[in-house]
Each structure stands twice: as C-alpha cells, then as structure tokens.
C-alpha positions, 0 to 999 in steps of 0.5 A, a space after each residue: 213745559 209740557 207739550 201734547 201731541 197725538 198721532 192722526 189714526 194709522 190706515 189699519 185702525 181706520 179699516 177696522 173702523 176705530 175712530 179718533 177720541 182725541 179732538 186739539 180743542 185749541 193751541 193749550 187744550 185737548 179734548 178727549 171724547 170718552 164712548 160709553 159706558 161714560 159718553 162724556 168728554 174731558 178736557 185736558 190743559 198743556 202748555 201746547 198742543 200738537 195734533 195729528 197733522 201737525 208738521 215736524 217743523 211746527 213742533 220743533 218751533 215750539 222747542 227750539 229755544 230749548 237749543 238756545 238754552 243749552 248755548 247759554 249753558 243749561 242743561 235741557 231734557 226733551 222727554 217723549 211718554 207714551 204707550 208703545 204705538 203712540 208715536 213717540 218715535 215718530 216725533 223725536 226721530 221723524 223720517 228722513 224726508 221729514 226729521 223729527 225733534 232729535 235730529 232738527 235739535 243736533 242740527 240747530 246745536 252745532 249750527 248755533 255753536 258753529 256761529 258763536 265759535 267763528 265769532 270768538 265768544 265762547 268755545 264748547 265741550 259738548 255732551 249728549 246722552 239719548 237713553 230708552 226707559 223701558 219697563 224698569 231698564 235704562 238704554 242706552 241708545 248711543 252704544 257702540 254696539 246696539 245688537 250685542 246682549 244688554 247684560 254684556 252693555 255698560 250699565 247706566 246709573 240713576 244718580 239723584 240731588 243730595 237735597 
C-alpha cells in the first residue's frame, strides 16, 4: 500500500509568501496545482491520503493492522520518502505530546504480544532494525553509539532474493 501525506506550510515559508501546491482532492487523491509557466493541475491517486492537518492517530489508524501482520508472522516495512524538509521525520517519529508512526507501532507490537503471551498462544522472538538510506549510505539508526565516525560503524548489507 501506498499512503501520501503532505505537511501544512512551516510559518517561515508563509512569511515569505509561498503558497500550498498540494490540495487532499479526497481520501485516495492528490491534487497538485503546478504555477506557471504550466497553470494547470494533476492529479495524483494513493491507496490514502493524509493532509497537512491530519492527526498522528489518523495515520497511524491506517497502519495499524500492519502491527497485526507482524503477530501473525509477516514481516512488514514502513517506508517514509521524500525530500529533506518534507516531513518524514515528523510522521515516523512525532513529538513527545503527539508520537508518530514509529513509536505508536513499537507501543501497540509489545501490547499485542503482552496479551497473546498471557493468553499462552504463542511466545516471541522479536527483531527490529530502523535504518536511513541517504544518498548512497545505509544508517543504522539503533547504533550503539550514533556520534562515533560512520566509517568506524558495523557496515550494513543489501541482501537480495535468489530469484
């Protein structure tokens, strides 16, 4: 699935007079109204979209049932793209007041397995990795010691399928 969400303007852009460009057309769609020298508008289909004033617990809504999906044994990927000031970090990180996508996921995994545990239907091994693909490097956000030089880091490896 493919989720869109677009930040409302920072203060400093409004003060230096920029507009929005992107308009939630509804709950699938996304307009985005291009100046000139096109003046014309394109639309943009997703499997849902969020817009500047959507809530962290109305993306996380749509996302929850990912949590499910790893208790029943998948493995899931939640994957923010965009350019740097797009709000990526707002979205998989939030604010202690308003927690985004990340923490809310962690939360609601060790609840659901908390519960199932105490029932006695399965036990758990659980791993997580949470990396940053810049440029060309791989981060590995759950180092023991983010401040050290990246060279001196365990270098992560881009396995691919056989087939």
């Amino acid at each position: 699935r493919v989720f869109c969400r677009f930040r409302p303007l920072a203060k400093r852009e409004e003060d230096l007079g920029d507009i929005p460009v992107l308009h939630k057309a509804d709950a699938f769609s996304v307009d985005l109204h291009r100046l000139a020298p096109h003046n014309d508008t394109r639309r943009f289909d997703f499997d849902a979209v969020f817009g500047g004033d959507s809530p962290q617990e109305e993306v996380f809504g749509d996302c929850e049932d990912l949590v499910r999906s790893v208790i029943d044994g998948y493995n899931v990927t939640i994957f923010a793209y965009g350019q740097t000031g797009a709000g990526k970090t707002h979205t998989m990180y939030g604010t202690s007041d308003h927690p985004g996508l990340a923490p809310r996921a962690i939360d609601s995994l060790f609840h659901l397995i908390h519960r199932e545990e105490k029932q006695g239907r399965k036990t758990f091994t659980v791993k997580a990795y949470m990396i940053e693909l810049y440029k060309q490097d791989i981060l590995d956000l759950l180092a023991e010691r983010r401040d050290q030089n990246p060279k001196d880091q365990k270098q992560l490896q881009v396995k691919k399928d056989a087939g």
